[in-house]
PyMOL Python script that loads the backbone (N, CA, C, O; Angstrom):
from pymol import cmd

cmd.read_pdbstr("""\
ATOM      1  N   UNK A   1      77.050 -43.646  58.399  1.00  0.00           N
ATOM      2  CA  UNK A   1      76.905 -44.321  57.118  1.00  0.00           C
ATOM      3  C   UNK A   1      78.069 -45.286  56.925  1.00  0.00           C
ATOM      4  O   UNK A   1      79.171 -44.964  57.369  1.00  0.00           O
ATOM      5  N   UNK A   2      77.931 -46.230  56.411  1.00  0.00           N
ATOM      6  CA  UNK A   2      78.684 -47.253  56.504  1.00  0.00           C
ATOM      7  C   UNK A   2      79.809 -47.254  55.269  1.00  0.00           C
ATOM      8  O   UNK A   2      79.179 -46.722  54.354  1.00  0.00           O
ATOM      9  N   UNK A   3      80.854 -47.501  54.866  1.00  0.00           N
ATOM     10  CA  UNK A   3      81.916 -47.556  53.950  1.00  0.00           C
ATOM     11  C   UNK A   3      81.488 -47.778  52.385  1.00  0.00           C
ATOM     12  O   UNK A   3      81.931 -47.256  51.362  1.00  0.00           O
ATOM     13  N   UNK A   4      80.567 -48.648  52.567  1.00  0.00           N
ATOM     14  CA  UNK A   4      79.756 -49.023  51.061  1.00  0.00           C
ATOM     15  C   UNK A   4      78.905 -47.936  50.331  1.00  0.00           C
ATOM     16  O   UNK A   4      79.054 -47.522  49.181  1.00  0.00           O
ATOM     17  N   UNK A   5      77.765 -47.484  51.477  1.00  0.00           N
ATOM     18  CA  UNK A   5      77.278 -46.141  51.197  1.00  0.00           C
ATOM     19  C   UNK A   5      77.766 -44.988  50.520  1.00  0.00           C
ATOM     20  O   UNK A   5      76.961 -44.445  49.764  1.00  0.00           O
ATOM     21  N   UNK A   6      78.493 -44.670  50.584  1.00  0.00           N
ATOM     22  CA  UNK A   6      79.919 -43.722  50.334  1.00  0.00           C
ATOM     23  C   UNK A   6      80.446 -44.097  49.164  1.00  0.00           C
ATOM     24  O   UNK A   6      80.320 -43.357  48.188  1.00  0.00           O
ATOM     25  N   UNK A   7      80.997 -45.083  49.091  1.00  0.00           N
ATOM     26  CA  UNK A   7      81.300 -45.903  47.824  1.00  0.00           C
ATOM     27  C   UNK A   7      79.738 -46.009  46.869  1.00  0.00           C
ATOM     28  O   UNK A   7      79.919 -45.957  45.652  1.00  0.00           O
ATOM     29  N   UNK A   8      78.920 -46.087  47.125  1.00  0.00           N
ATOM     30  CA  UNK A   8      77.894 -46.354  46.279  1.00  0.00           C
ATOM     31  C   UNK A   8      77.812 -44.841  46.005  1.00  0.00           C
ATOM     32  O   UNK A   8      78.363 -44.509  44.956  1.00  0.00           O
ATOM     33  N   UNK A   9      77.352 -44.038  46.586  1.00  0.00           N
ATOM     34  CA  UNK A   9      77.210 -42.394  46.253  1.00  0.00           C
ATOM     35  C   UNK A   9      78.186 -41.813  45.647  1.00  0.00           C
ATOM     36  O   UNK A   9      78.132 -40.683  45.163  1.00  0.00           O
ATOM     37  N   UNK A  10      79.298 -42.678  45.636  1.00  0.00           N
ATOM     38  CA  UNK A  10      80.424 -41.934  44.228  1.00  0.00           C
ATOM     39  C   UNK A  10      80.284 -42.678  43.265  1.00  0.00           C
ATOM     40  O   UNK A  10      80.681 -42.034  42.293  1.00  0.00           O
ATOM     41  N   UNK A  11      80.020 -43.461  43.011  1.00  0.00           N
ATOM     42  CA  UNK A  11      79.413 -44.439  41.911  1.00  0.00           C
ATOM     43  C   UNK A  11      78.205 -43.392  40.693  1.00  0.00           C
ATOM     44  O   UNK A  11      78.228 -43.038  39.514  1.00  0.00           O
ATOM     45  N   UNK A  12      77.162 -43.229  42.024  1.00  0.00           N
ATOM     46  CA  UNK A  12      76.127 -42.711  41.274  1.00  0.00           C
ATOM     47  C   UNK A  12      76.636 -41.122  40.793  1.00  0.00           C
ATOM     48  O   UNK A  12      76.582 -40.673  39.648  1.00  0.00           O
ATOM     49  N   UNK A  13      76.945 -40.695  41.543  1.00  0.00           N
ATOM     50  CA  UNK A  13      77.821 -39.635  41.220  1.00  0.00           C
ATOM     51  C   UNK A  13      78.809 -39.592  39.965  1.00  0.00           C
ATOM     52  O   UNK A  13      78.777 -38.704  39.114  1.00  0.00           O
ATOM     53  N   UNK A  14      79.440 -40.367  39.967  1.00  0.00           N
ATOM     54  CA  UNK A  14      80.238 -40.681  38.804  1.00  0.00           C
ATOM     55  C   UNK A  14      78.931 -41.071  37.272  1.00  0.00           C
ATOM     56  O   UNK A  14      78.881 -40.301  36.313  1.00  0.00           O
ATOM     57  N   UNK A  15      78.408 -41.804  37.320  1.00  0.00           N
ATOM     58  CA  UNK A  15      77.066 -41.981  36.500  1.00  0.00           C
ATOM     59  C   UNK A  15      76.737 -40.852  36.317  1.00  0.00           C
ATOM     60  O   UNK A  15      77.038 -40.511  35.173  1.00  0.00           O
ATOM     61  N   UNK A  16      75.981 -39.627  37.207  1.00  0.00           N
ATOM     62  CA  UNK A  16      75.047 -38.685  36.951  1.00  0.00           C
ATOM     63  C   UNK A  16      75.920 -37.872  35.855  1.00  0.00           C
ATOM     64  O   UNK A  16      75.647 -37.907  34.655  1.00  0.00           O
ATOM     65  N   UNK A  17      77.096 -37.071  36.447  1.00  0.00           N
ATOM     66  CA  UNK A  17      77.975 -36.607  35.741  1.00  0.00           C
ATOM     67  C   UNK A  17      78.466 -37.220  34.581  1.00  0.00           C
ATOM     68  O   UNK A  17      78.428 -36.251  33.823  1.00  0.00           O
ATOM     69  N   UNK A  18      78.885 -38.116  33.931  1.00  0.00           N
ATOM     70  CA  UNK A  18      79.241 -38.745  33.035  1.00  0.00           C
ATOM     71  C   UNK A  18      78.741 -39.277  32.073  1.00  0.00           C
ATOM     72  O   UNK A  18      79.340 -39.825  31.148  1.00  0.00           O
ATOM     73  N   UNK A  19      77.038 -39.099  32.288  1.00  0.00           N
ATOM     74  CA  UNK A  19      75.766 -39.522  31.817  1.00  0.00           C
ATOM     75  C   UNK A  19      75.719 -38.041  31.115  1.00  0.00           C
ATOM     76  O   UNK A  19      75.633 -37.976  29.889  1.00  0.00           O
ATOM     77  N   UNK A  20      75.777 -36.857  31.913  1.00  0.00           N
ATOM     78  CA  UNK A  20      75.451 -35.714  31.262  1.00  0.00           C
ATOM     79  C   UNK A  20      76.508 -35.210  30.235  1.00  0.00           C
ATOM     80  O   UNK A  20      76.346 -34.610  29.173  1.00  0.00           O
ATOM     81  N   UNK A  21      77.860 -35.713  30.988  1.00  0.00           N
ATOM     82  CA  UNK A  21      78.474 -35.280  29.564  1.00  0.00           C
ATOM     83  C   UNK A  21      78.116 -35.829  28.253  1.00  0.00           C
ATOM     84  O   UNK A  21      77.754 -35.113  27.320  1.00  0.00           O
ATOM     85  N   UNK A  22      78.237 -37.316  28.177  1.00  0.00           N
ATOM     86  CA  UNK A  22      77.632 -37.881  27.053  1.00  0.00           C
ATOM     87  C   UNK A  22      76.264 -37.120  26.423  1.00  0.00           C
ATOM     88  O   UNK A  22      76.357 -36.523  25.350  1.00  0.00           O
ATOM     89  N   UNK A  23      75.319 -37.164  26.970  1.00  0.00           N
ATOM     90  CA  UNK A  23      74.411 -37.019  26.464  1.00  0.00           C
ATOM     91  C   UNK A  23      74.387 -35.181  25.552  1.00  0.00           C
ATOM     92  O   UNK A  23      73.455 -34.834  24.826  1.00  0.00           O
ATOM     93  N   UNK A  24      75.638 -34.282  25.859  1.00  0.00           N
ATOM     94  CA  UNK A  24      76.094 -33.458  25.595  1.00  0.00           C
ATOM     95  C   UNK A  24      76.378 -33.165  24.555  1.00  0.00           C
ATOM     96  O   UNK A  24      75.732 -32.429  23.810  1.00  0.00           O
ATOM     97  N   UNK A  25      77.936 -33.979  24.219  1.00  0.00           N
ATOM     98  CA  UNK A  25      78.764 -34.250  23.783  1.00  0.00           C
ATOM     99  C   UNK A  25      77.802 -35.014  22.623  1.00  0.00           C
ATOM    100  O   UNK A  25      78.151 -34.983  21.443  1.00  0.00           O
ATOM    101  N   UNK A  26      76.829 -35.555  22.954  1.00  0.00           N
ATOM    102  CA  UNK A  26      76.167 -36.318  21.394  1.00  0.00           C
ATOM    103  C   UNK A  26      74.758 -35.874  20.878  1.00  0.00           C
ATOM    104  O   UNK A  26      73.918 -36.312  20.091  1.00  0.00           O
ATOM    105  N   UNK A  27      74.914 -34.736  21.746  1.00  0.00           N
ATOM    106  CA  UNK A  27      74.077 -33.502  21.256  1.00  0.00           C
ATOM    107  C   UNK A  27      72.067 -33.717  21.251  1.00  0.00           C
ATOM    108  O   UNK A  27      71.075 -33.359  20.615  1.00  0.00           O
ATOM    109  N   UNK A  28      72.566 -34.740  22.722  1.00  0.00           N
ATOM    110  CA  UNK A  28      70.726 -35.041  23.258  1.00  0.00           C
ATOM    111  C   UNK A  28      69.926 -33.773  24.251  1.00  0.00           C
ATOM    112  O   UNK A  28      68.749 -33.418  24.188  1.00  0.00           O
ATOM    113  N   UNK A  29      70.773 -33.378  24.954  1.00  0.00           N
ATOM    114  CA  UNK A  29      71.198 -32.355  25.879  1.00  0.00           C
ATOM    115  C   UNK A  29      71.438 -30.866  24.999  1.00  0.00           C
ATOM    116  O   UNK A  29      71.759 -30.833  23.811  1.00  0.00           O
ATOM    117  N   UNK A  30      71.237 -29.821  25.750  1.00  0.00           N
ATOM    118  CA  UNK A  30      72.239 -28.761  25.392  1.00  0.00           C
ATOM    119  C   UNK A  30      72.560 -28.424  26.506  1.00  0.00           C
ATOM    120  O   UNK A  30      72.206 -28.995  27.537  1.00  0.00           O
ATOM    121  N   UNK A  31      73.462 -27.189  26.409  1.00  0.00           N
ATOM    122  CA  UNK A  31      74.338 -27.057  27.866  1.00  0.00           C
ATOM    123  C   UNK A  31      73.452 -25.926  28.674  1.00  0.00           C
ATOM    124  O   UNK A  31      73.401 -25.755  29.892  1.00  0.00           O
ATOM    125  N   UNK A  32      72.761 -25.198  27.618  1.00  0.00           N
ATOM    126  CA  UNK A  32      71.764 -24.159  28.830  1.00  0.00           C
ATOM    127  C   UNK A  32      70.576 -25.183  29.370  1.00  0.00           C
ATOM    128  O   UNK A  32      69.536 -24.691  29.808  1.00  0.00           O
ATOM    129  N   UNK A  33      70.749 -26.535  29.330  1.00  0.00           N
ATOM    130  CA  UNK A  33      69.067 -27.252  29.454  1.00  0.00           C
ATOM    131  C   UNK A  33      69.238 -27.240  31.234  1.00  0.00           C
ATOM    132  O   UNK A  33      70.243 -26.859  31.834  1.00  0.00           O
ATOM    133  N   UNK A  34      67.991 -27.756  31.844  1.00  0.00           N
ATOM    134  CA  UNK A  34      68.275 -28.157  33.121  1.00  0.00           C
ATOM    135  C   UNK A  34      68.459 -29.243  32.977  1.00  0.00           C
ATOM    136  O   UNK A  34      69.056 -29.706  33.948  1.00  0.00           O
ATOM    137  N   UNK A  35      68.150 -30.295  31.870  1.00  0.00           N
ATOM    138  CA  UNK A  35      68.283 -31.935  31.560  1.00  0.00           C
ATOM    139  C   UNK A  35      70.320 -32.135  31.573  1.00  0.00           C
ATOM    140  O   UNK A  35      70.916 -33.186  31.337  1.00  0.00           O
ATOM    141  N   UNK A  36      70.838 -31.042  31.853  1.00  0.00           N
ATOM    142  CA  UNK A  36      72.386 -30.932  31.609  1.00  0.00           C
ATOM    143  C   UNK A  36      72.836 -30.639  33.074  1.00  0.00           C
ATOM    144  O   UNK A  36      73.766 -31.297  33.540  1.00  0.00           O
ATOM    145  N   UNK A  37      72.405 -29.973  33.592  1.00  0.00           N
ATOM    146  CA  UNK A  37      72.719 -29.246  34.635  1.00  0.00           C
ATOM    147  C   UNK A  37      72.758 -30.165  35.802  1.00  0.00           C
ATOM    148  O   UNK A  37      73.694 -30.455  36.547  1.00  0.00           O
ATOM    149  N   UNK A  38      71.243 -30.642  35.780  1.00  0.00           N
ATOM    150  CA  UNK A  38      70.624 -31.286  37.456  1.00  0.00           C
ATOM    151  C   UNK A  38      71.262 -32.419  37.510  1.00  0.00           C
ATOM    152  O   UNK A  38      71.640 -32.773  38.627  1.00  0.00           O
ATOM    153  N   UNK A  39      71.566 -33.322  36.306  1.00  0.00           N
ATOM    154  CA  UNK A  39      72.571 -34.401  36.887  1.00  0.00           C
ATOM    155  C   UNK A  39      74.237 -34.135  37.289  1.00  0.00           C
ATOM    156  O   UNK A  39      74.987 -34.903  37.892  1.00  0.00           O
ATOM    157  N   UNK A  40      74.467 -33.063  36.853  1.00  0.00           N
ATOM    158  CA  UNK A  40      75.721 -32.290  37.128  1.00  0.00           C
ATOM    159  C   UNK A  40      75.409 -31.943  38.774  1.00  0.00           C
ATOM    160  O   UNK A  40      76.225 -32.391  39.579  1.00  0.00           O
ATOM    161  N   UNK A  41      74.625 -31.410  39.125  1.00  0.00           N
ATOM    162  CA  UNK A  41      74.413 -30.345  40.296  1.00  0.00           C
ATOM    163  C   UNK A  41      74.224 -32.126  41.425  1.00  0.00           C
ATOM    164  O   UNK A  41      75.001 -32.330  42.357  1.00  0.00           O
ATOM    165  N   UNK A  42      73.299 -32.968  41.118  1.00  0.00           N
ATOM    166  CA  UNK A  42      73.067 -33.917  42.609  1.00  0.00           C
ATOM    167  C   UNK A  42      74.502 -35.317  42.497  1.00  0.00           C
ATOM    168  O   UNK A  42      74.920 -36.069  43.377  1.00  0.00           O
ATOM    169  N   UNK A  43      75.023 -35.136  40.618  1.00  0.00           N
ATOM    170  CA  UNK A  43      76.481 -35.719  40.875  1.00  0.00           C
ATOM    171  C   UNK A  43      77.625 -35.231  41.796  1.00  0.00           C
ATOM    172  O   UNK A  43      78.289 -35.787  42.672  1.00  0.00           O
ATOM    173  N   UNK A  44      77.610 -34.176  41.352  1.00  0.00           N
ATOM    174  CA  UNK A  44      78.601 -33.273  42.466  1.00  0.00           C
ATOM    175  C   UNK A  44      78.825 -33.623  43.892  1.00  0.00           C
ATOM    176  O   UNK A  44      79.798 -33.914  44.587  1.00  0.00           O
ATOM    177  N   UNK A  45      77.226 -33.447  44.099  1.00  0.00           N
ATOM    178  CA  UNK A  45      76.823 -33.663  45.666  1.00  0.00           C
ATOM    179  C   UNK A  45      77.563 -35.016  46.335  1.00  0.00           C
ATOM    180  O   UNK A  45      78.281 -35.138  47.327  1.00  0.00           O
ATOM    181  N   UNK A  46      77.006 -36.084  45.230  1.00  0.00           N
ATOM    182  CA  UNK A  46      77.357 -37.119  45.727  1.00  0.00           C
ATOM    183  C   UNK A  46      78.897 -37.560  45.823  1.00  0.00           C
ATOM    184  O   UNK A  46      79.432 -38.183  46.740  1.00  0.00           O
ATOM    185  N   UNK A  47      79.329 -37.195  44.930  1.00  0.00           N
ATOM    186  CA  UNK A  47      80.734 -37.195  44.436  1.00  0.00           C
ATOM    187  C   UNK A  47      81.693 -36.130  45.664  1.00  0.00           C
ATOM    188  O   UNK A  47      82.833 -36.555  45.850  1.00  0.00           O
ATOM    189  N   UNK A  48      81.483 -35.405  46.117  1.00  0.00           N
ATOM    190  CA  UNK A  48      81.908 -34.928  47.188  1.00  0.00           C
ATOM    191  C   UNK A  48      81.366 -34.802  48.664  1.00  0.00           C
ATOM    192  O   UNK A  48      81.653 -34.043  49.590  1.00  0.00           O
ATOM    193  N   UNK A  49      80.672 -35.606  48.555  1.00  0.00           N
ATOM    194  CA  UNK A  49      80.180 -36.913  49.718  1.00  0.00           C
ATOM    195  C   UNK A  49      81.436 -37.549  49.859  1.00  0.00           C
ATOM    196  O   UNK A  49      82.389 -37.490  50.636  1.00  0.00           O
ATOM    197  N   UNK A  50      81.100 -38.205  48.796  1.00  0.00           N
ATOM    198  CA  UNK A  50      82.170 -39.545  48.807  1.00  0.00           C
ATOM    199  C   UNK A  50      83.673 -39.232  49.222  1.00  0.00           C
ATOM    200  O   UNK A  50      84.235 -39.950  50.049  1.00  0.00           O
ATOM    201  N   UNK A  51      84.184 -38.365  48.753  1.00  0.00           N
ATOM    202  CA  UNK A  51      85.471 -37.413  48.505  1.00  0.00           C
ATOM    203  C   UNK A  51      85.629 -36.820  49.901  1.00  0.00           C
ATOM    204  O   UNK A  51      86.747 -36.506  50.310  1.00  0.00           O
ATOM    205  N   UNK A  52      84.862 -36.708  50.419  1.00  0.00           N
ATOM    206  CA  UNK A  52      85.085 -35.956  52.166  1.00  0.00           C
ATOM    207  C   UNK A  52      85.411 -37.099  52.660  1.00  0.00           C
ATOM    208  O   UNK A  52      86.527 -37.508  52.980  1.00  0.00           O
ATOM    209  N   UNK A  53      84.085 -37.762  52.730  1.00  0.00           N
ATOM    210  CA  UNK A  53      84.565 -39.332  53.529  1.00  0.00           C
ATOM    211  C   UNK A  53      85.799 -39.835  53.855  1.00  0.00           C
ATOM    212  O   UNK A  53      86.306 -40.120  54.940  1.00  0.00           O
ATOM    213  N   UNK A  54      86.191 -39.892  52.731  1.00  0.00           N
ATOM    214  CA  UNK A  54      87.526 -40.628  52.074  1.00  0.00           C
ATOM    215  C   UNK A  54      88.792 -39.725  52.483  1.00  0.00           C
ATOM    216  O   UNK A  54      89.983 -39.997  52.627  1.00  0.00           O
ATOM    217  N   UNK A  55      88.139 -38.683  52.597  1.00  0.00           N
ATOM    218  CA  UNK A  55      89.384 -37.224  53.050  1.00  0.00           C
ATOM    219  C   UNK A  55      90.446 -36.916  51.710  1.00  0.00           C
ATOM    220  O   UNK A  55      91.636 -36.728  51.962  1.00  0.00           O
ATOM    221  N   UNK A  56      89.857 -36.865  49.971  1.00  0.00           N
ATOM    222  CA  UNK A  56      90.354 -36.896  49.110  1.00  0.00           C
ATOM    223  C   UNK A  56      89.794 -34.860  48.877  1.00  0.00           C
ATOM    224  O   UNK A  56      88.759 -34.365  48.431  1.00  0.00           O
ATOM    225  N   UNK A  57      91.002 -34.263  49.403  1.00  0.00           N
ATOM    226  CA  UNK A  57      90.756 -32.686  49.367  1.00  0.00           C
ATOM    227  C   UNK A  57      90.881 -32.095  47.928  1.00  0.00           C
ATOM    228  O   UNK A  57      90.341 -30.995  47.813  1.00  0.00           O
ATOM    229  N   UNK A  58      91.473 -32.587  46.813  1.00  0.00           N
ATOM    230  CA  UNK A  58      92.034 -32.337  45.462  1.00  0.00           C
ATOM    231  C   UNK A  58      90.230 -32.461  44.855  1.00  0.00           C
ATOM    232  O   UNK A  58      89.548 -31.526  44.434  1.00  0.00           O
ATOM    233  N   UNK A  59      89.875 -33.728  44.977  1.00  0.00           N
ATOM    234  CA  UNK A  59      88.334 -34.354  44.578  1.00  0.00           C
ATOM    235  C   UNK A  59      87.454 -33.382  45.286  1.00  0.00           C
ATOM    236  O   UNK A  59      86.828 -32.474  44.740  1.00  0.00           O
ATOM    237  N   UNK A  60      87.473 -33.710  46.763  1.00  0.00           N
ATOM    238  CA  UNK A  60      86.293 -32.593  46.820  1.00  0.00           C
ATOM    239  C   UNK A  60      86.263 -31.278  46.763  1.00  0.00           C
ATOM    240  O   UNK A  60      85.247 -30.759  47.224  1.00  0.00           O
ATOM    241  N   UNK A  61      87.244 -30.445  46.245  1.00  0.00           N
ATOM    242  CA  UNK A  61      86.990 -29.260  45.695  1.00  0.00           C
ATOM    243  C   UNK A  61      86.656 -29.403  44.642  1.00  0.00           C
ATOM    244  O   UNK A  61      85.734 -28.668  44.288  1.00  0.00           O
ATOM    245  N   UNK A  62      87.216 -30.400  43.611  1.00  0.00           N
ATOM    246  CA  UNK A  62      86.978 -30.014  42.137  1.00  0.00           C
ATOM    247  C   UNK A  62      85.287 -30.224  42.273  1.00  0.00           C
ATOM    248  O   UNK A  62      84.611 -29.616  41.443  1.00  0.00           O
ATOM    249  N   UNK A  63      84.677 -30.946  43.146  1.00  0.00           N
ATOM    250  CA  UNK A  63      83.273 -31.316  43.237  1.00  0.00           C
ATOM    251  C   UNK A  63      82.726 -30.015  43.835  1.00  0.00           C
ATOM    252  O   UNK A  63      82.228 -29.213  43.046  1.00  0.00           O
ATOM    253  N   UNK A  64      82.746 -29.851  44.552  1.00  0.00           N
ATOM    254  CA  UNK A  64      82.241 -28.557  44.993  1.00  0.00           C
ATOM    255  C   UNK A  64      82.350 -27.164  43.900  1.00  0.00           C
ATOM    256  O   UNK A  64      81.381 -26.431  43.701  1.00  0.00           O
ATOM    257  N   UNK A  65      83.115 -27.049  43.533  1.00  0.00           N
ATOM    258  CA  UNK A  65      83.248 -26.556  42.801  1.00  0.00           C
ATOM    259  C   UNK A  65      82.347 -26.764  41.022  1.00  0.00           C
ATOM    260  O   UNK A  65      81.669 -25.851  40.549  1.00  0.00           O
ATOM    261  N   UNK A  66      82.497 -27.731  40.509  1.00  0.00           N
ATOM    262  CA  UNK A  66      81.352 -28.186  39.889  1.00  0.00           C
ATOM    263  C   UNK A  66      79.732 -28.511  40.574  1.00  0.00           C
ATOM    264  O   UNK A  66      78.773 -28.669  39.819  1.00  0.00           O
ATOM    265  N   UNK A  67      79.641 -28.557  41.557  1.00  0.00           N
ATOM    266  CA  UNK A  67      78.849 -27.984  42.374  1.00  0.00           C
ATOM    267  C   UNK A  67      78.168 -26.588  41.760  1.00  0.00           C
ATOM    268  O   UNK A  67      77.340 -26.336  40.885  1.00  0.00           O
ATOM    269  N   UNK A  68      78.884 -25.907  42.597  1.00  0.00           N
ATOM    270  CA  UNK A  68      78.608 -24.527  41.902  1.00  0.00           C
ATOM    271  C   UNK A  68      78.604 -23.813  40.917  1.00  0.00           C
ATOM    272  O   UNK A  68      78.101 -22.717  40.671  1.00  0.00           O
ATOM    273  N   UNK A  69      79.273 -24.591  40.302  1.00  0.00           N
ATOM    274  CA  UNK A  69      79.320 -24.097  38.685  1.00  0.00           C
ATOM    275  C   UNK A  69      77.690 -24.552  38.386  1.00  0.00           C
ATOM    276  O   UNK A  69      76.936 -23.597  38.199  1.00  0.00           O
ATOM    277  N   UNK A  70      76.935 -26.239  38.309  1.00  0.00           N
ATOM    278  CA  UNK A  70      75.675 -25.982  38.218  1.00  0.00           C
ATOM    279  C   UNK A  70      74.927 -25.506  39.027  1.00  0.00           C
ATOM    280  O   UNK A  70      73.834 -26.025  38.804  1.00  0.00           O
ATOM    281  N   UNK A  71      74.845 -24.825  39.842  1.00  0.00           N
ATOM    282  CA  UNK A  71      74.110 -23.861  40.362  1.00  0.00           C
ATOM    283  C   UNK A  71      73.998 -22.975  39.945  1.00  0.00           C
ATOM    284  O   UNK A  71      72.959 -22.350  40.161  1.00  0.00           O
ATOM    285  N   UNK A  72      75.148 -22.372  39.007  1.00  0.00           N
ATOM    286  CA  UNK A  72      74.864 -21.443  38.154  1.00  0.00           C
ATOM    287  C   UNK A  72      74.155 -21.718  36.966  1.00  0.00           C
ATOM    288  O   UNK A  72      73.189 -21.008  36.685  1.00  0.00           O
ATOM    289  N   UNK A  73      74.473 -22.590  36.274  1.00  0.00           N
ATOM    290  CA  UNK A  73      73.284 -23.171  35.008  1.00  0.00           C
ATOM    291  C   UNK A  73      72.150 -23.341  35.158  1.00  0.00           C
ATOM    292  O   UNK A  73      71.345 -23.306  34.228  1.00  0.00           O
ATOM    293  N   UNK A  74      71.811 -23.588  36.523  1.00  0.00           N
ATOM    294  CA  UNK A  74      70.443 -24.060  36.668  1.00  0.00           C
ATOM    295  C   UNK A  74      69.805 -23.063  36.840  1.00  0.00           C
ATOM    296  O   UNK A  74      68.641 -22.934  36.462  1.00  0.00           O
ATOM    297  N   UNK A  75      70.510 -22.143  37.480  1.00  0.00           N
ATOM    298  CA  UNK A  75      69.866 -20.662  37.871  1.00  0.00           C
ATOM    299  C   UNK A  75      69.639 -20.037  36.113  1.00  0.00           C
ATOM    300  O   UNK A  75      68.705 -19.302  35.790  1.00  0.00           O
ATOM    301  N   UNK A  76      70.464 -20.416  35.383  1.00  0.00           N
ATOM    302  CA  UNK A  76      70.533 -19.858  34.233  1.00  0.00           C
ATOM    303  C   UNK A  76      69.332 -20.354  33.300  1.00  0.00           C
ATOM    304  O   UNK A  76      68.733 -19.607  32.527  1.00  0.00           O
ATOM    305  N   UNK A  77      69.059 -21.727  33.479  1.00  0.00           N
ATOM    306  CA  UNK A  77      68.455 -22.226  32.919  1.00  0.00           C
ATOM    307  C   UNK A  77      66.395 -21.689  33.065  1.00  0.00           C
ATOM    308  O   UNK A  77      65.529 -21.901  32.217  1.00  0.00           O
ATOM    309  N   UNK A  78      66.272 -21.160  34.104  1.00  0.00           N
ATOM    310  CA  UNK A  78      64.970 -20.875  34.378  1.00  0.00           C
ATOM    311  C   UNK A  78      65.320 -19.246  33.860  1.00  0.00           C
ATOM    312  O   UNK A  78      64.435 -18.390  33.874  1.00  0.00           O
TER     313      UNK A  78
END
""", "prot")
cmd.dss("prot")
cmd.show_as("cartoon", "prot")
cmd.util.cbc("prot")
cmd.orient("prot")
């Protein structure tokens, strides 16, 4: 995958996540929804994509880690 790729997948990543907080935070969302979760859970992904790539170890744990944290919501959520 090429340098841009990577860069674009933390982008969207950054969006998915940041999209869900908002929409949270202004009370469109709730936090048990999966409408909260799933952009949390494929931001992550991407976001520690990007973060490996780059070899940023601080980032891709905190991603992985939010990672798994929605894996737990989502599990929660059904």
């Amino acid at each position: 995958m090429k340098e841009k790729h990577f860069d674009l997948l933390g982008w969207v990543g950054f969006v998915l996540i940041v999209s869900a907080y908002l929409l949270l935070t202004i009370e469109v969302v709730s936090s048990e929804s999966i409408a909260y979760h799933l952009p949390n859970f494929i931001g992550a992904a991407c976001m520690a994509a990007n973060a490996y790539h780059k070899k940023s170890h601080p980032l891709l744990w905190l991603n992985i880690v939010w990672f798994a944290v929605s894996i737990v919501g989502i599990w929660r959520a059904f």
